[in-house]
C-alpha positions, -999 to 999 in steps of 0.1 A, spaced: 0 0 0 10 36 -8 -3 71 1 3 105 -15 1 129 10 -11 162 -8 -6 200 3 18 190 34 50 189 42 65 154 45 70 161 81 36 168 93 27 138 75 53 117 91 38 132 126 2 119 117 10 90 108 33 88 141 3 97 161 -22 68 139 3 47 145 5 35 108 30 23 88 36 24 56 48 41 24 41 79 21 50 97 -11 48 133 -5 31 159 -33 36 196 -16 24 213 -39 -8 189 -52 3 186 -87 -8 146 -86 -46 158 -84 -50 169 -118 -38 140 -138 -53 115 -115 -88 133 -109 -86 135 -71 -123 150 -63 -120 147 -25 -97 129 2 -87 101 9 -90 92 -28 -87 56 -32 -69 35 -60 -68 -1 -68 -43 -9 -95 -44 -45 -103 -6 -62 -117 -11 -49 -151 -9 -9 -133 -47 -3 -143 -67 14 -122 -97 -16 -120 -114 7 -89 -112 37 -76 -134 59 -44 -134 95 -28 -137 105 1 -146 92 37 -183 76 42 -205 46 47 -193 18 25 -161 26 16 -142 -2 31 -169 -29 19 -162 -14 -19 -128 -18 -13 -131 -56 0 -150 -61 -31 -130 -41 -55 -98 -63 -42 -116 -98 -43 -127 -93 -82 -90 -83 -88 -77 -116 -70 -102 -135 -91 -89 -120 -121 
């Protein structure tokens, strides 16, 4: 799994992740130029790029079913 953390210093996002107590990979985008070519229409912007590097799924934003897409979204692409 990798993140892009957009608009932030790589610091501050090495601090929240700190704090969430996550860890993994964290590209950092200062200046937001990834959300134009990739369409970002809200965050967390969600990707799910199968072997081939096609995006087979993607979701914006926070909200109520988000994880079960995602579940689903990743079993289809294991079936695949």
């Amino acid at each position: 799994m990798v993140t892009i953390c957009l608009g932030s210093p790589a610091e501050e996002a090495r601090q929240a992740l700190q704090r969430a107590n996550v860890d993994l990979l964290v590209l950092v985008d200062e200046d937001a130029e990834t959300v134009q070519p990739y369409q970002v229409s809200g965050t967390p912007t969600t990707y799910l790029i199968d072997s081939q590097g096609v995006i087979v799924m993607s979701n914006a934003g926070y909200g109520t079913g988000a994880e079960s897409k995602l579940r689903a979204g990743i079993k289809r692409a294991l079936e695949e």
